[in-house]
Chimera marker file (.cmm) of the C-alpha trace (Angstrom):
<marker_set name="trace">
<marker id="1" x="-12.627" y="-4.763" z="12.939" r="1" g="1" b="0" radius="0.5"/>
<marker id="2" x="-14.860" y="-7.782" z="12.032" r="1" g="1" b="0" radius="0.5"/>
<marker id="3" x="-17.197" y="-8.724" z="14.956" r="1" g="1" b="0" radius="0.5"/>
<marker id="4" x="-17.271" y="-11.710" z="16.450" r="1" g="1" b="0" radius="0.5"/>
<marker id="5" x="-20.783" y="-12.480" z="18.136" r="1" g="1" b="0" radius="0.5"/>
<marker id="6" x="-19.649" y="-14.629" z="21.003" r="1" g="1" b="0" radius="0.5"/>
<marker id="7" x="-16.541" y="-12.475" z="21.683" r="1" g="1" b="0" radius="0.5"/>
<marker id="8" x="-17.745" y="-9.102" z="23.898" r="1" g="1" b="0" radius="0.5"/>
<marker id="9" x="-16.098" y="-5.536" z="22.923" r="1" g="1" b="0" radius="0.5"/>
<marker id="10" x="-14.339" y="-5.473" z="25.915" r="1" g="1" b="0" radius="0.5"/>
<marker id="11" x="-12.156" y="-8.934" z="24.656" r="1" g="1" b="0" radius="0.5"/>
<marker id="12" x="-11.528" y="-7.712" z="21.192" r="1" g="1" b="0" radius="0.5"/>
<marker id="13" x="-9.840" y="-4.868" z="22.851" r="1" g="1" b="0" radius="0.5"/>
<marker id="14" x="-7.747" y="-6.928" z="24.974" r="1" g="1" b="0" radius="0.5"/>
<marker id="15" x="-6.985" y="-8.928" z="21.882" r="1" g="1" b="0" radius="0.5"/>
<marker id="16" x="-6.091" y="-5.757" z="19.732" r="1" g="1" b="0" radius="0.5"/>
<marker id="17" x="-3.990" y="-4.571" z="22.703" r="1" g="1" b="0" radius="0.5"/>
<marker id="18" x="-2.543" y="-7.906" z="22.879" r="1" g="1" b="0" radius="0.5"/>
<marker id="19" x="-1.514" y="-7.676" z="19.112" r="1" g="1" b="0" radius="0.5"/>
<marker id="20" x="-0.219" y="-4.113" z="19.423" r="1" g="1" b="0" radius="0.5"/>
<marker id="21" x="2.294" y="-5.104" z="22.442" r="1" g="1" b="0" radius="0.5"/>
<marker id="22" x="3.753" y="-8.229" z="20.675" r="1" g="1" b="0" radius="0.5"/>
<marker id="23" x="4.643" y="-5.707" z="17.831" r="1" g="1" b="0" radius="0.5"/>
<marker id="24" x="5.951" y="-3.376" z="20.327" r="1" g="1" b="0" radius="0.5"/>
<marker id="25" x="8.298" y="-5.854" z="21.150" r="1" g="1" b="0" radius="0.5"/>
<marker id="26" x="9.978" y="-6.257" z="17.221" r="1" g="1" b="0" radius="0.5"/>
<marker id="27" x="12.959" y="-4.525" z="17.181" r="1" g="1" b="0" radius="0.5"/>
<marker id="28" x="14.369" y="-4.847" z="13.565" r="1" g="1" b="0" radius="0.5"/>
<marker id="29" x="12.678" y="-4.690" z="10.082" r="1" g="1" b="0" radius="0.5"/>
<marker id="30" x="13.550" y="-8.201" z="9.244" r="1" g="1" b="0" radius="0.5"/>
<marker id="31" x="11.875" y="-9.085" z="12.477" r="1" g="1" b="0" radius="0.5"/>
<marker id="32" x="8.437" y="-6.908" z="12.061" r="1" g="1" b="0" radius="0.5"/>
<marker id="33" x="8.847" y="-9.421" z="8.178" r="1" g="1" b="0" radius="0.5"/>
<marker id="34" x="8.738" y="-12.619" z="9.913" r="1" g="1" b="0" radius="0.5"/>
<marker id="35" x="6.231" y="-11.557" z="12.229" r="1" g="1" b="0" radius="0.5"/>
<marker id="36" x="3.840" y="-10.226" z="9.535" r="1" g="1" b="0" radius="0.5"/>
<marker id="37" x="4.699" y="-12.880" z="7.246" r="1" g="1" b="0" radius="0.5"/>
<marker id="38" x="3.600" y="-15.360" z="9.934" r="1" g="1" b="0" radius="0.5"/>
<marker id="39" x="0.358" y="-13.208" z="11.045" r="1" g="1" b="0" radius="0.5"/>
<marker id="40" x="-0.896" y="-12.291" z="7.295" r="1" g="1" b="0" radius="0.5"/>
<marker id="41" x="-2.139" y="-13.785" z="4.108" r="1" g="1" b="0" radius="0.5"/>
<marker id="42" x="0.366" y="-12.370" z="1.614" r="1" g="1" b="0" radius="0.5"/>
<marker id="43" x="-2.415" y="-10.580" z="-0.073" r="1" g="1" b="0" radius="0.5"/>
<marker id="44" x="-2.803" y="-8.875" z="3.237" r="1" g="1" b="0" radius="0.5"/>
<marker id="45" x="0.724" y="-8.157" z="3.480" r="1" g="1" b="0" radius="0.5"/>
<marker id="46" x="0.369" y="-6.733" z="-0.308" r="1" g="1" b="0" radius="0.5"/>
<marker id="47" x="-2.757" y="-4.011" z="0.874" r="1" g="1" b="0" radius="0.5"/>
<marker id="48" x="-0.957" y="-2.998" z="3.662" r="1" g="1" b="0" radius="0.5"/>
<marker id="49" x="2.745" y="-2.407" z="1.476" r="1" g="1" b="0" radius="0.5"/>
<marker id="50" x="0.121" y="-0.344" z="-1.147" r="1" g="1" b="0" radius="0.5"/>
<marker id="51" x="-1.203" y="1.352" z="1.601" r="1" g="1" b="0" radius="0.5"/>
<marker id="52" x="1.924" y="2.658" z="2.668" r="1" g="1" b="0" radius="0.5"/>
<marker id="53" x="3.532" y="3.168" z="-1.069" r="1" g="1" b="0" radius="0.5"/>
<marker id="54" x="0.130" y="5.530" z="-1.663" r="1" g="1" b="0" radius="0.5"/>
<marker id="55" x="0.882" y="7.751" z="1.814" r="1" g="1" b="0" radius="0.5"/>
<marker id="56" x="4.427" y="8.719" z="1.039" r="1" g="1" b="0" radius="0.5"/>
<marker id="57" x="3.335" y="9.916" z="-2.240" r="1" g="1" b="0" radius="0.5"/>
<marker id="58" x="0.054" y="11.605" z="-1.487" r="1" g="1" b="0" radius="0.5"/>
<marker id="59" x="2.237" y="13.488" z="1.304" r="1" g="1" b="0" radius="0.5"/>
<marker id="60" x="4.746" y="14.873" z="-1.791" r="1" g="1" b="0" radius="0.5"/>
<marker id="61" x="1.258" y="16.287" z="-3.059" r="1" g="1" b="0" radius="0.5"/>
<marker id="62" x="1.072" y="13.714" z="-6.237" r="1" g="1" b="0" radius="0.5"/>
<marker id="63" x="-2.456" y="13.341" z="-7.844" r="1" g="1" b="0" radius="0.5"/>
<marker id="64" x="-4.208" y="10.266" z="-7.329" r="1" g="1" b="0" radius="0.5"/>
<marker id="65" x="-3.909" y="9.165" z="-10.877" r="1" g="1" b="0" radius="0.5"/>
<marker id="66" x="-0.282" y="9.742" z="-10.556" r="1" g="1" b="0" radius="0.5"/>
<marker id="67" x="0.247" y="7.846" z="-7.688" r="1" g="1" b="0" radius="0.5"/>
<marker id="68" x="-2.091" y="5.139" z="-8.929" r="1" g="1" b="0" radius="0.5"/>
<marker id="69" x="0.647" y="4.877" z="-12.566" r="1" g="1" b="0" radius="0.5"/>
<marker id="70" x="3.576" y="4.676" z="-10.389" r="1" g="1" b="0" radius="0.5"/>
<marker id="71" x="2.352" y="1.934" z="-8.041" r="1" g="1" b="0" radius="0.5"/>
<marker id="72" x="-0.818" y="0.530" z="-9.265" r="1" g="1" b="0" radius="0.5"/>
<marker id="73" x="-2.394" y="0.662" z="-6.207" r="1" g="1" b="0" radius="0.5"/>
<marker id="74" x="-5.671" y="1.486" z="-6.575" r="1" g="1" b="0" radius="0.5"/>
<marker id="75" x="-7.396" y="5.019" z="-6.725" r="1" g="1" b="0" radius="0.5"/>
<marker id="76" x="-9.608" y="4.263" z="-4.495" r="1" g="1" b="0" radius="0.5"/>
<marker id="77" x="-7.587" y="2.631" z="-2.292" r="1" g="1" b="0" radius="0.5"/>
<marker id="78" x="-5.438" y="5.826" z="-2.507" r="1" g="1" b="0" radius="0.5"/>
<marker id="79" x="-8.520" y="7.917" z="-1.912" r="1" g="1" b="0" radius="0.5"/>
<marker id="80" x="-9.215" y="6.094" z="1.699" r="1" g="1" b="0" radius="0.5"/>
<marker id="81" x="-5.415" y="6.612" z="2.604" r="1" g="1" b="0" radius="0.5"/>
<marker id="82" x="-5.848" y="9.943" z="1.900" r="1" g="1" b="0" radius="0.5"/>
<marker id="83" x="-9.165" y="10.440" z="4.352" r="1" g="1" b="0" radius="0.5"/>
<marker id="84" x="-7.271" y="8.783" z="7.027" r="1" g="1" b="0" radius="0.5"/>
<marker id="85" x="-3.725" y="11.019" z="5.934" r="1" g="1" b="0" radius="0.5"/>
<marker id="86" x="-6.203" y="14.091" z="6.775" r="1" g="1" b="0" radius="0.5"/>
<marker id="87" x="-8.031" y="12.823" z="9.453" r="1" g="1" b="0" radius="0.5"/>
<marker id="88" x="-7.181" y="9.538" z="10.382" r="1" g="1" b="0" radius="0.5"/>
<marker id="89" x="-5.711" y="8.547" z="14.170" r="1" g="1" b="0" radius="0.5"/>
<marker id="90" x="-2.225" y="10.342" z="12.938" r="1" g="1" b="0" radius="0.5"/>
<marker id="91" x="-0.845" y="6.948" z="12.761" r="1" g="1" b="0" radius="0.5"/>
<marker id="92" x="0.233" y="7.138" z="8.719" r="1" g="1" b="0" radius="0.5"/>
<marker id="93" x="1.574" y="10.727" z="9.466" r="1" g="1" b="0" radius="0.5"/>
<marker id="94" x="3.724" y="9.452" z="13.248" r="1" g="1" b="0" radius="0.5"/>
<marker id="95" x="5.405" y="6.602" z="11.066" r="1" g="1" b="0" radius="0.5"/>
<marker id="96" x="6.476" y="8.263" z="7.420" r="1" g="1" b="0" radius="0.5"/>
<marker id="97" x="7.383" y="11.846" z="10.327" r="1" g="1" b="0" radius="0.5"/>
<marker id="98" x="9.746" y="9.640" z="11.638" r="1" g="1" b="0" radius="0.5"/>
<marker id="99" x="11.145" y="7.978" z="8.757" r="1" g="1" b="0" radius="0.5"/>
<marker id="100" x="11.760" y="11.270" z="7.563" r="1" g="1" b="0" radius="0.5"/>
<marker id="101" x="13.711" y="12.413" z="10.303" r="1" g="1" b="0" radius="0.5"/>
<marker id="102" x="16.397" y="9.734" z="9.964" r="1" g="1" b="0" radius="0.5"/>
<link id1="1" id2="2" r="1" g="1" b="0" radius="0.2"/>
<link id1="2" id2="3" r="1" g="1" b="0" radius="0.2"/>
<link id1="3" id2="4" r="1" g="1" b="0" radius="0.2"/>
<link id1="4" id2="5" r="1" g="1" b="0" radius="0.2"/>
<link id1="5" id2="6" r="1" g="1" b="0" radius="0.2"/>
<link id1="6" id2="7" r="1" g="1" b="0" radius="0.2"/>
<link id1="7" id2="8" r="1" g="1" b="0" radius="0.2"/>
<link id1="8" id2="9" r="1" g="1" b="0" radius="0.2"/>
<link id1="9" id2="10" r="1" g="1" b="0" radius="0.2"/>
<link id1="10" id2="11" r="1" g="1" b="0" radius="0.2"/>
<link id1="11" id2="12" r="1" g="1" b="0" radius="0.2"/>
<link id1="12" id2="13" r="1" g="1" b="0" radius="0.2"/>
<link id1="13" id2="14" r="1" g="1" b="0" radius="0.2"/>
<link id1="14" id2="15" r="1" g="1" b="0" radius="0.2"/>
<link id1="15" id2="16" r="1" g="1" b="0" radius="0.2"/>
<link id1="16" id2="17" r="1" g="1" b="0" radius="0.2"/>
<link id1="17" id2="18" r="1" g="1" b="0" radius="0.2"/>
<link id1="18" id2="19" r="1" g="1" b="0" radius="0.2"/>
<link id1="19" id2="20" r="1" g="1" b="0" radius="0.2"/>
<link id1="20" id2="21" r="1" g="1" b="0" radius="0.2"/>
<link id1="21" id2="22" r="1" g="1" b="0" radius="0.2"/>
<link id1="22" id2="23" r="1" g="1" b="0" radius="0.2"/>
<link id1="23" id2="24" r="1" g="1" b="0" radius="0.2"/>
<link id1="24" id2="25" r="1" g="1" b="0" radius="0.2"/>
<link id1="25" id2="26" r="1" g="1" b="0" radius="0.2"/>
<link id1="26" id2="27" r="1" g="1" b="0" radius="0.2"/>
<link id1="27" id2="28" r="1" g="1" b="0" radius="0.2"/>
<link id1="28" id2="29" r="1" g="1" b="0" radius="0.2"/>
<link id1="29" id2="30" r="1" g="1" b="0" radius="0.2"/>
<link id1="30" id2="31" r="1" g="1" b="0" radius="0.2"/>
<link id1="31" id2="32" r="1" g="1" b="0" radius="0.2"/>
<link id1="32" id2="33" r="1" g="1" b="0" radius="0.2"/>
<link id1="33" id2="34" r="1" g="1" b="0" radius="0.2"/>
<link id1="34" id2="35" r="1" g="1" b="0" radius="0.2"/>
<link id1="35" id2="36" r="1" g="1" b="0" radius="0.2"/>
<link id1="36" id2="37" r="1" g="1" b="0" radius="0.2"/>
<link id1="37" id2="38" r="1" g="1" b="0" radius="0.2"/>
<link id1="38" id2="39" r="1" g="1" b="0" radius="0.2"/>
<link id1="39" id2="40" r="1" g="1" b="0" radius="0.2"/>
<link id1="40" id2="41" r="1" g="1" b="0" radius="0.2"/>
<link id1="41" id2="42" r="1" g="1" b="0" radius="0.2"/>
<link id1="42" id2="43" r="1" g="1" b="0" radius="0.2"/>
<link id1="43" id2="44" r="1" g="1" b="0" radius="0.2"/>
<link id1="44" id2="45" r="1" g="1" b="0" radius="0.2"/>
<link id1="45" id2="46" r="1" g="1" b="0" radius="0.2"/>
<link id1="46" id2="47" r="1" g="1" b="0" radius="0.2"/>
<link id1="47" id2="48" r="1" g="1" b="0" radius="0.2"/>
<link id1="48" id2="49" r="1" g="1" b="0" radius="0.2"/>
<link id1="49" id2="50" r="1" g="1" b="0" radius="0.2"/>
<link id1="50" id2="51" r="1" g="1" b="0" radius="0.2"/>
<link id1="51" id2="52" r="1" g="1" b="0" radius="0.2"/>
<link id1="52" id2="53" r="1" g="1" b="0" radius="0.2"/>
<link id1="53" id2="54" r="1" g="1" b="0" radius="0.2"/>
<link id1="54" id2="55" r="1" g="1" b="0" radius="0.2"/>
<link id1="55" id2="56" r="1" g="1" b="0" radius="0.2"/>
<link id1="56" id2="57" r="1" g="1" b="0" radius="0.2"/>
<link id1="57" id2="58" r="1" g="1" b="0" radius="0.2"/>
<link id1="58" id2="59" r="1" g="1" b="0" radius="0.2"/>
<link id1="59" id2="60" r="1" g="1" b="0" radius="0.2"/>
<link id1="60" id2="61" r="1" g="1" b="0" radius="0.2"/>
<link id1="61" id2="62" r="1" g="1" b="0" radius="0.2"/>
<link id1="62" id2="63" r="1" g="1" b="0" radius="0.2"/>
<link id1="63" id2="64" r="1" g="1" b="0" radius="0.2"/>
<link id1="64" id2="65" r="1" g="1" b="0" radius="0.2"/>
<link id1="65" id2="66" r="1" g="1" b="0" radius="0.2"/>
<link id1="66" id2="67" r="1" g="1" b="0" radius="0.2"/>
<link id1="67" id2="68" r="1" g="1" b="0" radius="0.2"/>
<link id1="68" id2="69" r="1" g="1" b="0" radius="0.2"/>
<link id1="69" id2="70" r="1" g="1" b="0" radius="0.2"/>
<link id1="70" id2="71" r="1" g="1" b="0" radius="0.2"/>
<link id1="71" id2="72" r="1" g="1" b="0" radius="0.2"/>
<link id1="72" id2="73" r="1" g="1" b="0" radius="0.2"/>
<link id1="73" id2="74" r="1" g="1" b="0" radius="0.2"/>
<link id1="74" id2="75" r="1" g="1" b="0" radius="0.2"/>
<link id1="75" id2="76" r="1" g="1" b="0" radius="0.2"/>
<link id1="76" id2="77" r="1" g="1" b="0" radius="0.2"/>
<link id1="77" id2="78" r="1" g="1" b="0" radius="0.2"/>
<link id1="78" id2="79" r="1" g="1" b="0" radius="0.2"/>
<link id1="79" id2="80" r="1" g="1" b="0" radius="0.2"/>
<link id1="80" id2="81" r="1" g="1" b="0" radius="0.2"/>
<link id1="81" id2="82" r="1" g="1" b="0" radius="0.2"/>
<link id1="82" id2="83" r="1" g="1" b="0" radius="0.2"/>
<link id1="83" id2="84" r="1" g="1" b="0" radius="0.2"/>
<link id1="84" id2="85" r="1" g="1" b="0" radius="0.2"/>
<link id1="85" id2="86" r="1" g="1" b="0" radius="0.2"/>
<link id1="86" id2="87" r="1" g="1" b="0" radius="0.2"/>
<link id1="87" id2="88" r="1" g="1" b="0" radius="0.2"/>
<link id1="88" id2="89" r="1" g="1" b="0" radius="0.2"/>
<link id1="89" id2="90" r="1" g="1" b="0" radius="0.2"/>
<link id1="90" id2="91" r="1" g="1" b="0" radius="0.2"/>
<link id1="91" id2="92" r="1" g="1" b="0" radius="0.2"/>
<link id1="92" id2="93" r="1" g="1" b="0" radius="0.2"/>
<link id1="93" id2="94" r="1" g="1" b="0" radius="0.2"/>
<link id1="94" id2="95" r="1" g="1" b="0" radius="0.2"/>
<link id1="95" id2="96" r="1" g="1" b="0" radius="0.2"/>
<link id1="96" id2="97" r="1" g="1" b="0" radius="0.2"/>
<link id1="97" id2="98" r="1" g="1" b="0" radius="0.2"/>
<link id1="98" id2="99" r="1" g="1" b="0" radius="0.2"/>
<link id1="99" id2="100" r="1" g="1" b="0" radius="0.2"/>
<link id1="100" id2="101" r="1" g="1" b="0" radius="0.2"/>
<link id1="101" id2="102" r="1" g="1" b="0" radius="0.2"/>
</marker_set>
């Protein structure tokens, strides 16, 4: 998270947990769109869509090069997924767990 050096730790959080409850609130896919649409810079919007396009692959067990020729995302991009895939805050493996069980 980029540090702001009038802003104290303790208001960032509130911020972040701010953030996190007004996305709580989205209840449809075409609603989460508008919000992030609003919220990000389409290239933003583009990293995080690779982001997620590299974890469903790397958890089918596809090789990074593999993954990087049927998305072109990035192999070191895919590389950092895969650190936080492992040993991340479980966040990737929570979502594309409950995907799966639909």
């Amino acid at each position: 998270m980029k540090a702001h050096t009038n802003v104290s730790r303790k208001q960032e959080a509130l911020s972040e947990r701010r953030l996190l409850e007004a996305l709580a609130t989205l209840r449809t896919p075409e609603e989460i769109r508008g919000f992030l649409r609003d919220l990000c810079t389409p290239a933003e919007l583009q990293a995080m869509a690779d982001r997620w396009a590299a974890v469903e692959h790397l958890r089918r067990g596809l090789p990074y090069r593999e993954i990087h020729r049927i998305t072109g995302v990035s192999v070191t991009t895919i590389g950092r997924v895969a650190r936080y895939l492992a040993a991340g805050n479980g966040g990737y493996s929570l979502a594309a767990e409950r995907l799966q069980d639909r």
